[in-house]
C-alpha positions as CSV (number, residue, x, y, z in Angstrom):
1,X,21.4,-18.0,3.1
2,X,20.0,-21.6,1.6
3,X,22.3,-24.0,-0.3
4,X,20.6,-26.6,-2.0
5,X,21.7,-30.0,-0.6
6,X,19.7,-31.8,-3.6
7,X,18.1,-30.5,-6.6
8,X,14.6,-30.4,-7.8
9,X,14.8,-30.2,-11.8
10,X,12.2,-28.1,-13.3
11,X,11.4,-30.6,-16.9
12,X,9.0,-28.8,-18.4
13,X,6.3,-26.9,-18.4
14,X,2.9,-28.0,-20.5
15,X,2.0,-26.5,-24.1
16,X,-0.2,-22.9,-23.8
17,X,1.1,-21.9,-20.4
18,X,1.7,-18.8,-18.8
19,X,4.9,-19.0,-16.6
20,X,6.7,-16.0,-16.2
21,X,9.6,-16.4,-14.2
22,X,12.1,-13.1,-14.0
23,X,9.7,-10.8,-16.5
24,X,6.5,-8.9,-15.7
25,X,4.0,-8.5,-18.0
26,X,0.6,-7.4,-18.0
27,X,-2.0,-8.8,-15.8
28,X,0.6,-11.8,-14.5
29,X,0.3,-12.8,-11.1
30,X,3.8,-14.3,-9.9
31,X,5.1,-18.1,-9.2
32,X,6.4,-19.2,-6.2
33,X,10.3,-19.8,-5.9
34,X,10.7,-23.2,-3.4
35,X,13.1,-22.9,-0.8
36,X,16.2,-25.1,-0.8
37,X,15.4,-25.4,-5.3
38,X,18.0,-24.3,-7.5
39,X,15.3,-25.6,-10.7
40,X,16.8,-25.9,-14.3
41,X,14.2,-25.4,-17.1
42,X,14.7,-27.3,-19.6
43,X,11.5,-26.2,-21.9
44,X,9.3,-23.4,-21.6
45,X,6.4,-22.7,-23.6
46,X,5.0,-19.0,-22.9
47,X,1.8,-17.6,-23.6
48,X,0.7,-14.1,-21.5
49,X,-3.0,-13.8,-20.4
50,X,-4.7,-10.8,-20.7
51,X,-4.9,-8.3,-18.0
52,X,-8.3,-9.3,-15.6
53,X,-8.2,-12.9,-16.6
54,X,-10.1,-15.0,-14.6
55,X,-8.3,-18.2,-15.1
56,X,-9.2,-20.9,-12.5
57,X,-6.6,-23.6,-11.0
58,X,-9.7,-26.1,-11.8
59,X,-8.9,-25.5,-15.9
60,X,-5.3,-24.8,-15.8
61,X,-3.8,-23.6,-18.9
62,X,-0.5,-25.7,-18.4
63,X,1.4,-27.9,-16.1
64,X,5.0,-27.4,-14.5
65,X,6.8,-30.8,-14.3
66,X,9.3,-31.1,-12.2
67,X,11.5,-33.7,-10.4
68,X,12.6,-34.4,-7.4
69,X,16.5,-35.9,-7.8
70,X,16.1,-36.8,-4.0
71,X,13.4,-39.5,-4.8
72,X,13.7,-39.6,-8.6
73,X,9.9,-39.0,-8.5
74,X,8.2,-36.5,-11.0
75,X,5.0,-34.0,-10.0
76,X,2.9,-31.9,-12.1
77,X,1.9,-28.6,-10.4
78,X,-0.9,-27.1,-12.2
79,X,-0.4,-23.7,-14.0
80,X,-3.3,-20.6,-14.3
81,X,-2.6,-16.6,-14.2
82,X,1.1,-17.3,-14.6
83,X,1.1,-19.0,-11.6
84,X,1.5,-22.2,-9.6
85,X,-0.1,-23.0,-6.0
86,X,2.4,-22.8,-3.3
87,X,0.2,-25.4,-1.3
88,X,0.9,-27.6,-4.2
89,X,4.5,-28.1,-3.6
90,X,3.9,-29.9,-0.1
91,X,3.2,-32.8,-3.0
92,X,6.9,-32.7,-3.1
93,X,8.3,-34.9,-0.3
94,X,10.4,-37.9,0.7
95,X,9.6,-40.9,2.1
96,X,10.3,-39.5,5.7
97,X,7.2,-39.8,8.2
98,X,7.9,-36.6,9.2
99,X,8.5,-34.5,6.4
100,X,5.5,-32.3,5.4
101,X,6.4,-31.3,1.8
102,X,8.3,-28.4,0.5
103,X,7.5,-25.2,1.1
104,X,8.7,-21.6,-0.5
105,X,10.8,-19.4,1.0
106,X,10.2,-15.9,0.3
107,X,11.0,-12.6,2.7
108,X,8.8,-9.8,2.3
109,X,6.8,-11.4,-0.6
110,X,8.8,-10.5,-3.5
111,X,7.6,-13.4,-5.9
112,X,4.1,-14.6,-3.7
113,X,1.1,-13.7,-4.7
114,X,-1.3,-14.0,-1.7
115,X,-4.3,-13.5,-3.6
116,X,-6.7,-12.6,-6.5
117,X,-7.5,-9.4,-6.9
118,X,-9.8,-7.1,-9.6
119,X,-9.1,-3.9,-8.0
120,X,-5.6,-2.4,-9.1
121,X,-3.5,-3.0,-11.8
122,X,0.0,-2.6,-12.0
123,X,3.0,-3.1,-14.9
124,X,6.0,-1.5,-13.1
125,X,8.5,-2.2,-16.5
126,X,5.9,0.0,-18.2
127,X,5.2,2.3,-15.8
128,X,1.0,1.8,-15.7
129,X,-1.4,2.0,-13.4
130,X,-5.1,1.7,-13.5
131,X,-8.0,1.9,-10.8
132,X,-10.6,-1.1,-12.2
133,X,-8.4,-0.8,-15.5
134,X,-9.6,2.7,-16.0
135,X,-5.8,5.0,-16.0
136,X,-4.8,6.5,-13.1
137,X,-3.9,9.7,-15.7
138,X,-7.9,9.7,-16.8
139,X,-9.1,9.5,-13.5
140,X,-6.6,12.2,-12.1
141,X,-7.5,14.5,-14.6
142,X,-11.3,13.8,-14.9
143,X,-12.5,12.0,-11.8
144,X,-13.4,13.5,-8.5
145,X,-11.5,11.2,-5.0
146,X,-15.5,9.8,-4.0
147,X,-16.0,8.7,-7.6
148,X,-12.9,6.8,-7.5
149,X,-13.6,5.5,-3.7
150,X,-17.1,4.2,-5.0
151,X,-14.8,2.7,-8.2
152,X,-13.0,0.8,-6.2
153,X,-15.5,-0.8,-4.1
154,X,-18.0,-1.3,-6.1
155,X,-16.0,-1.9,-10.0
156,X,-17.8,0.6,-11.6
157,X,-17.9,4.0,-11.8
158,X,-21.3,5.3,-10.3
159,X,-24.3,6.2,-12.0
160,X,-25.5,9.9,-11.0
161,X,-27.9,9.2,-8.8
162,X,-25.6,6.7,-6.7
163,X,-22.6,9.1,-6.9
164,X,-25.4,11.8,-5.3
165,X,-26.8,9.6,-2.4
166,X,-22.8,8.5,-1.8
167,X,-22.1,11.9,-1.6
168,X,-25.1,12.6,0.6
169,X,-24.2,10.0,3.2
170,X,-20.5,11.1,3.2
171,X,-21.4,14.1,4.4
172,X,-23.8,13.7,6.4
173,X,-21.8,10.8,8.7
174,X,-18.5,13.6,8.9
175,X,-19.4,14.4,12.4
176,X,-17.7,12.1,15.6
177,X,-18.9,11.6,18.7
178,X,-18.0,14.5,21.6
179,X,-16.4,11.3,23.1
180,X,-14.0,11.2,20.7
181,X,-12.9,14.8,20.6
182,X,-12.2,14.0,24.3
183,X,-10.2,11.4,23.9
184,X,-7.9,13.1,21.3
185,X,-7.5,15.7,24.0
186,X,-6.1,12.9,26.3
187,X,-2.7,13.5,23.5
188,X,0.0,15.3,25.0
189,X,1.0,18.8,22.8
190,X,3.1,17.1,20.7
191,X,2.0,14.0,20.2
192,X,2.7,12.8,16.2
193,X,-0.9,13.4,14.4
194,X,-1.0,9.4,12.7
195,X,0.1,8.1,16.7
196,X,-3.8,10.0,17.1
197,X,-4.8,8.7,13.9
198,X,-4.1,5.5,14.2
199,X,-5.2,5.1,17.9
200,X,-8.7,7.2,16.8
201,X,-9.7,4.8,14.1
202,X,-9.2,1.9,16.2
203,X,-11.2,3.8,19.0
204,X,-14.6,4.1,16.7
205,X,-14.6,0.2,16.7
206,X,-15.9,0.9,20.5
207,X,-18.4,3.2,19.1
208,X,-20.0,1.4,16.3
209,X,-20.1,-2.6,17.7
210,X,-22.0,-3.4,15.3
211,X,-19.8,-3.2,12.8
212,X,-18.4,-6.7,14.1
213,X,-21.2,-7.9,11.8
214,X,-19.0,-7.8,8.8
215,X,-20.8,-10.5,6.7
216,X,-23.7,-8.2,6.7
217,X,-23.7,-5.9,4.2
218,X,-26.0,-3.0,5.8
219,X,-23.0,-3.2,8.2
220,X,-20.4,-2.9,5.7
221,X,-22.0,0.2,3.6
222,X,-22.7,2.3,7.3
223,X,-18.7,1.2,8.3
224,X,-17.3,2.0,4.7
225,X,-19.3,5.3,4.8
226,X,-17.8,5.7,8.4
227,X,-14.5,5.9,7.9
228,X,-14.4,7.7,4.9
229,X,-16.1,10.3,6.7
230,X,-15.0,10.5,9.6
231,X,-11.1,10.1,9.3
232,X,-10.4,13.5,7.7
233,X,-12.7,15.0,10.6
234,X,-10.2,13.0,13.4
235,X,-7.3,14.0,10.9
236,X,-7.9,17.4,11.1
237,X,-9.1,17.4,14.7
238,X,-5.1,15.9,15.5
239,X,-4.0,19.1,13.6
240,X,-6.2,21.0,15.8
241,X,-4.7,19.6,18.6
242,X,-1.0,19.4,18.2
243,X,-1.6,23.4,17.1
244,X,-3.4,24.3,20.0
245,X,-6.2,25.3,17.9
246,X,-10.0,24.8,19.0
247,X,-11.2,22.2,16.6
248,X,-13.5,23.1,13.8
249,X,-16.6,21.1,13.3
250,X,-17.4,20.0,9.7
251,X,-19.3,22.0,7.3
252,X,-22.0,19.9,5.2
253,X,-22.3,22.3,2.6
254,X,-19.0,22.3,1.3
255,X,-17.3,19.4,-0.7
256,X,-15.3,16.4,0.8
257,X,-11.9,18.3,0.5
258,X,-13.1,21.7,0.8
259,X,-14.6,20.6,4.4
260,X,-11.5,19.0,5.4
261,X,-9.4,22.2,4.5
262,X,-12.0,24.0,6.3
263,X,-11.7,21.8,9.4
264,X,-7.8,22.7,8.9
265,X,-7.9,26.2,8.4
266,X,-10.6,27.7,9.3
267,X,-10.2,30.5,12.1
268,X,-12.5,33.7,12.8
269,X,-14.0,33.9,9.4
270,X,-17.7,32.5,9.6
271,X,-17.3,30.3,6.2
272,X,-13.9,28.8,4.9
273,X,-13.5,29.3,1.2
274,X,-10.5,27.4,0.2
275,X,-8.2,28.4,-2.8
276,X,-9.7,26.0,-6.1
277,X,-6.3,24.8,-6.7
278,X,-5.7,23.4,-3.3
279,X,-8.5,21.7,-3.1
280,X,-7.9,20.7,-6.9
281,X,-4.8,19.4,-5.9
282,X,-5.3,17.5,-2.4
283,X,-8.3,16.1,-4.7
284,X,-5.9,14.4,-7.2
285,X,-2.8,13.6,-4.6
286,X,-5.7,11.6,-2.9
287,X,-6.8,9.9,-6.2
288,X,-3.3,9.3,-6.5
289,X,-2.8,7.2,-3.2
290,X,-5.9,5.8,-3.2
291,X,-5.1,2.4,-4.1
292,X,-1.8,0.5,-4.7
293,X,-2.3,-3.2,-4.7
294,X,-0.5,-5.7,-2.4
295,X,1.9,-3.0,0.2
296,X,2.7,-3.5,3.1
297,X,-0.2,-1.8,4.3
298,X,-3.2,-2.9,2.4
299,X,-1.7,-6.6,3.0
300,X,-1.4,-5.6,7.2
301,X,-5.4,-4.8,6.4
302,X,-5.9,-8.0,4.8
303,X,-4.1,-9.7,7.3
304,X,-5.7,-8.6,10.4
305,X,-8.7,-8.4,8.8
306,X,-8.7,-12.3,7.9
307,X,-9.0,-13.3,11.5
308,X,-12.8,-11.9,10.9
309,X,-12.4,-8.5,13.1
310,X,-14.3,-5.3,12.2
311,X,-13.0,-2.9,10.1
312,X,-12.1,-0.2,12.2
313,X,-9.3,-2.5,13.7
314,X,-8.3,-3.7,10.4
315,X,-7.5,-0.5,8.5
316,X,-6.3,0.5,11.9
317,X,-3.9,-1.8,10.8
318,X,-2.9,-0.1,8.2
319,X,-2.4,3.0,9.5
320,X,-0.1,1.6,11.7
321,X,2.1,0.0,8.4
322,X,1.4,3.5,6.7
323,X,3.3,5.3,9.7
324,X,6.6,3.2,8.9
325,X,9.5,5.6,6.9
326,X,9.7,2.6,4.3
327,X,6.2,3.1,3.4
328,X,4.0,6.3,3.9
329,X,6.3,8.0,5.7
330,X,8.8,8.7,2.5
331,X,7.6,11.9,1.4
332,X,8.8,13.0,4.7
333,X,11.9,11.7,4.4
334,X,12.7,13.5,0.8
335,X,11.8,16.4,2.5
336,X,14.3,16.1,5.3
337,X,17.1,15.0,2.8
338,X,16.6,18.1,1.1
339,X,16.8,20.1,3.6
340,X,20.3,18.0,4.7
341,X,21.4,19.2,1.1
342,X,20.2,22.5,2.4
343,X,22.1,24.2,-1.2
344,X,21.7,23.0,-4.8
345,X,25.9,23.7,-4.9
346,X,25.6,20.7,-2.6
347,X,23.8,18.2,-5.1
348,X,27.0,16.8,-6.6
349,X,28.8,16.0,-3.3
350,X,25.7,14.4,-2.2
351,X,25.1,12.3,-5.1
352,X,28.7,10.8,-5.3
353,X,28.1,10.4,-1.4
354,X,24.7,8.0,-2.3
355,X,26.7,6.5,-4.8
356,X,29.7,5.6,-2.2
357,X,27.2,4.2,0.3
358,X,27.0,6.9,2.8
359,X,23.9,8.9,2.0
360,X,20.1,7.4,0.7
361,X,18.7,9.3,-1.8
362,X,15.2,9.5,-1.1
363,X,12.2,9.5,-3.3
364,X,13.7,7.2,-6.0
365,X,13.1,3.9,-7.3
366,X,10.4,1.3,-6.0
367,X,9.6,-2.2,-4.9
368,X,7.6,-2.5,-7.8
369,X,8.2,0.7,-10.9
370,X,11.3,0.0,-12.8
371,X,10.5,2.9,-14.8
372,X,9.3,6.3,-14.0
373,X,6.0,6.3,-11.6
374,X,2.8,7.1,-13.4
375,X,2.0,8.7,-10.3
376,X,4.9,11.0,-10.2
377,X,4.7,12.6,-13.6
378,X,0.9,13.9,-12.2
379,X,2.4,15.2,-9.1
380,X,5.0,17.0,-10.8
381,X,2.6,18.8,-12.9
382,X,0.5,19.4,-10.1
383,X,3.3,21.1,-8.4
384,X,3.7,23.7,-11.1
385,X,0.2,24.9,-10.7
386,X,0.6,25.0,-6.9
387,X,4.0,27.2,-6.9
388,X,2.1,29.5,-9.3
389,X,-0.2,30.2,-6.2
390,X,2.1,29.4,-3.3
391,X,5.5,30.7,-4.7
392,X,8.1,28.1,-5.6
393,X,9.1,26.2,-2.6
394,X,13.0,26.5,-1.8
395,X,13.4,22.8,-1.8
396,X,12.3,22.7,-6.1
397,X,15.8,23.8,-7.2
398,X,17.0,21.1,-5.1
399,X,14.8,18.6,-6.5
400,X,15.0,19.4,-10.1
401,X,18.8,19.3,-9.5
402,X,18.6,15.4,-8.1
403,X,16.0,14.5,-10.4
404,X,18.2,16.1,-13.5
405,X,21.7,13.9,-12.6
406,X,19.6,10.9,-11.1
407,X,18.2,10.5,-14.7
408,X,21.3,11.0,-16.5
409,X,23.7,9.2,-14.1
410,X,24.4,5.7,-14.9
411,X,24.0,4.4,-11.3
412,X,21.2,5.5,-11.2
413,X,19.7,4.7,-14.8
414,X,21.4,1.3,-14.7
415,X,19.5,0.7,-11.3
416,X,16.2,2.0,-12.6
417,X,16.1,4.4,-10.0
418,X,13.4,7.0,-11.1
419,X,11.5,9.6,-9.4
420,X,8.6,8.1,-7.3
421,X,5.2,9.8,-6.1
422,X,6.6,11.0,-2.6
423,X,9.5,12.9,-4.6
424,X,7.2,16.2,-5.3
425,X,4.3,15.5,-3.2
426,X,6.5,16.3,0.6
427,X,7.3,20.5,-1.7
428,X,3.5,20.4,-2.7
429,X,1.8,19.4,0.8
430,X,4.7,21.9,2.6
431,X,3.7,24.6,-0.3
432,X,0.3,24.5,1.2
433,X,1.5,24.7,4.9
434,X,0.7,21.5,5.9
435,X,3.7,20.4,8.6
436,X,6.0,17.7,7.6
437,X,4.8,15.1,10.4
438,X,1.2,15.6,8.9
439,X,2.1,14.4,5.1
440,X,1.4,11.1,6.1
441,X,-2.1,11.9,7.8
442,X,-2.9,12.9,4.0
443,X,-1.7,9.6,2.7
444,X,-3.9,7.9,5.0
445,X,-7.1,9.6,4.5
446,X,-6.7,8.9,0.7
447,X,-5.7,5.3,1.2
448,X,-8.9,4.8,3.4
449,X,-11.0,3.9,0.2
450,X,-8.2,1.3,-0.9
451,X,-8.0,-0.1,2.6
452,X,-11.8,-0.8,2.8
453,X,-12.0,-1.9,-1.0
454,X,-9.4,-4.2,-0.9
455,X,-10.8,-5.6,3.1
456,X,-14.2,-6.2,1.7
457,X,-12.6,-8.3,-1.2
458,X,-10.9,-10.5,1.0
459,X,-13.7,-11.4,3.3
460,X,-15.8,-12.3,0.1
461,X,-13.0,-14.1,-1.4
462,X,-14.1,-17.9,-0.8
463,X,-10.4,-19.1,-0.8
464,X,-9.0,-16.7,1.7
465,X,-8.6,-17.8,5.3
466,X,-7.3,-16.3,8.0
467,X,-3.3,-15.5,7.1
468,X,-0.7,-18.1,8.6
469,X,2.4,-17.9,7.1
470,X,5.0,-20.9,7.4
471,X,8.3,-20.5,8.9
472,X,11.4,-22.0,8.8
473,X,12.6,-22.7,12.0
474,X,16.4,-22.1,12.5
475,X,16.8,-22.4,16.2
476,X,18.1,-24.7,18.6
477,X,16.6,-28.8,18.5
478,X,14.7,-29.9,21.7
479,X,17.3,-29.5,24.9
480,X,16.8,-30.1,28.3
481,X,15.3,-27.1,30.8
482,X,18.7,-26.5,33.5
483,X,18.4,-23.9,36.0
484,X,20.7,-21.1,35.9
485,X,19.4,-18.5,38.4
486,X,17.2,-18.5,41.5
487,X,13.6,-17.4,41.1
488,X,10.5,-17.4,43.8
489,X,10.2,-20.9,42.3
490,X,13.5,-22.2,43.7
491,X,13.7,-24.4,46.1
């Protein structure tokens, strides 16, 4: 915990600028609380820029002033897109040889933005979310998962004749190498399918060396085209595997999610035909997760892919992030609460039990939605047609009954604790048979697109470098080196 020893007071901040500090609004890209600063604003002028604004630090709109009671000396930090440069408080120092400047203090990145991106767009007060700034509720309902994968690479959505070549070479890159069918076999039984996942993508770096040219951009279509063939075809090989099941090789004639449920499925019958609204519905739950800004996932990506490596390592990266219960791994764990419940008698008990800090209730609220996920509402929909196929699964009642007093409880209201995307999506995937250590194998194929989307941005970027974060160092000064045990060393 910091306590200020001085003060740095916050005077003003110039006429026309865009400083939001404890509000969202559209298109605002955060400032950077200091460490050891406990700033008082003593004017504040506020003026929001549209969403996609392309506001440089070179023509900022405003200034923020602020002083520095340790030295008495003013600075003007330089404000565009709502925000200020963290690089520009090392400005800030005493008169000290040593001292390096201030720098911001900030765990997990709640107030840093670490970049610029035109990708995805997010309001969490207002529950919005839009691919490109097209709605993720007109691309659900309209838009098929490659369209939206070539959206959010490219910024547009495609013309025919590019959506039909993408399509083309999608399909026709599904298959792997024999190799790699080998070297899932290499698993034991049981193995969890995103350990296989994870380890698989990172494997086809080996395969494709090339790919290390990632300033080329014949290199980056083949790689992009790669993985998003070829990870549900290792997906659905690991399912193959852990169910003692001969793999199924893919099936160029059918569609991206048809194939993959085919590859799944598939047993004696000599052509897979897939219910239309499962494949309807693993086609929106990956247009869903396709994209989600700055999580921990997509920023493992970015980080790892900084320091210039291919991008079969880097979204290997964020596979790895995805396999975390915090991140991807939550639709798995609403399923196992439910099934804790096990009775919708048991609702209440458990609710005053969340409430009195000895149970989690999974599924609700978010880092950043502080009102119902966009996202959510889809899925819940979704569900409805599902059950009409599947039967309703026995963990809905349960569901609806949490989602019923969570929304009417004023803990939870007051808390803004609504229903997120993983809440329904664990009783559809389940619905459909899929085993609960799969659901986030699913996530991952759909976040493939955003992965390699949000990769290639960063490497373009010109002011992106490879990530360093500082630290603050809490440990012991320098002491001297006394020997406390006898080594081969000794003597």
């Amino acid at each position: 915990m910091f306590e200020p020893r001085e003060a740095l007071v916050i005077l003003g901040v110039g006429a026309s600028a865009g400083l939001a500090l404890g509000s969202r609004s559209a298109g605002t890209t955060y400032g950077i609380e200091p460490v050891r600063l406990r700033p008082t604003i003593t004017s504040l002028h506020l003026v929001m820029p549209t969403p996609g604004s392309t506001q440089s630090f070179d023509s900022p709109a405003g200034t923020l002033d602020i002083k520095d009671s340790r030295t008495a000396k003013t600075y003007s930090l330089p404000i565009a897109a709502d925000a200020i440069r963290a690089s520009d408080l090392k400005k800030i120092k005493t008169d000290a040889p040593d001292d390096l400047g201030i720098v911001s203090y900030d765990p997990a990145f709640l107030n840093t933005a670490s970049c610029r991106s035109a990708i995805t767009f997010i309001d969490g007060d207002k529950g919005i979310l839009r691919y490109r700034g097209y709605p993720i509720e007109q691309l659900a309902e309209k838009a098929s998962f490659l369209e939206v994968a070539w959206l959010l690479r490219h910024g547009e959505l495609p013309t025919q004749k590019e959506y039909d070549q993408f399509v083309h070479d999608i399909t026709y890159h599904t298959y792997v190498h024999e190799n790699m069918r080998t070297f899932l076999h290499g698993f034991r039984y049981d193995a969890h399918p995103m350990s296989m996942l994870q380890s698989s993508i990172a494997a086809l770096s080996s395969f494709y060396p090339e790919a290390r040219a990632i300033f080329d951009p014949a290199q980056r279509d083949i790689s992009f085209i790669r993985l998003l063939a070829k990870t549900p075809t290792i997906a659905a090989f690991s399912y193959r595997h852990v169910k003692g099941l001969p793999v199924v090789y893919p099936d160029n004639s059918l569609s991206y999610v048809e194939n993959f449920l085919s590859m799944i499925a598939r047993m004696t019958e000599p052509r897979y035909e897939a219910n239309p609204v499962f494949v309807r519905a693993l086609e929106v739950l990956f247009i869903l997760h396709a994209d989600h800004e700055q999580n921990c996932s997509t920023n493992a990506v970015r980080a790892v892919g900084s320091s210039h490596v291919d991008p079969f390592s880097a979204v290997s990266a964020g596979v790895a992030a995805l396999f975390g219960p915090l991140h991807g791994g939550a639709n798995e764990q609403v399923l196992r609460m439910i099934e804790e419940i096990g009775d919708v008698a048991n609702v209440p008990k458990f609710i005053e039990g969340v409430k009195g800090g000895s149970g989690r209730l999974m599924g609700f609220g978010h880092r950043v939605y502080k009102s119902y996920d966009p996202r959510a509402k889809i899925v819940k929909r979704l569900a409805d047609d599902v059950f009409k196929i599947t039967g309703v699964d026995r963990g809905l009642e349960i569901a609806l009954e949490l989602e019923r007093i969570a929304l009417q409880d004023e803990y939870f209201v007051s808390r803004k604790l609504y229903p997120n995307v993983d809440f329904y999506t664990g009783l559809i995937y389940r619905s459909m048979n899929f085993p609960t250590e799969f659901f986030t194998v699913l996530f991952a194929i759909a976040r493939m697109s955003g992965w390699l989307s949000q990769w290639e941005e960063m490497l373009l970027d010109k002011e992106q470098k490879i990530a360093r974060p500082r630290q603050i160092y809490t440990g012991y000064e320098e002491r001297p080196y006394t020997p406390t045990i006898k080594t081969h060393l000794s003597k």
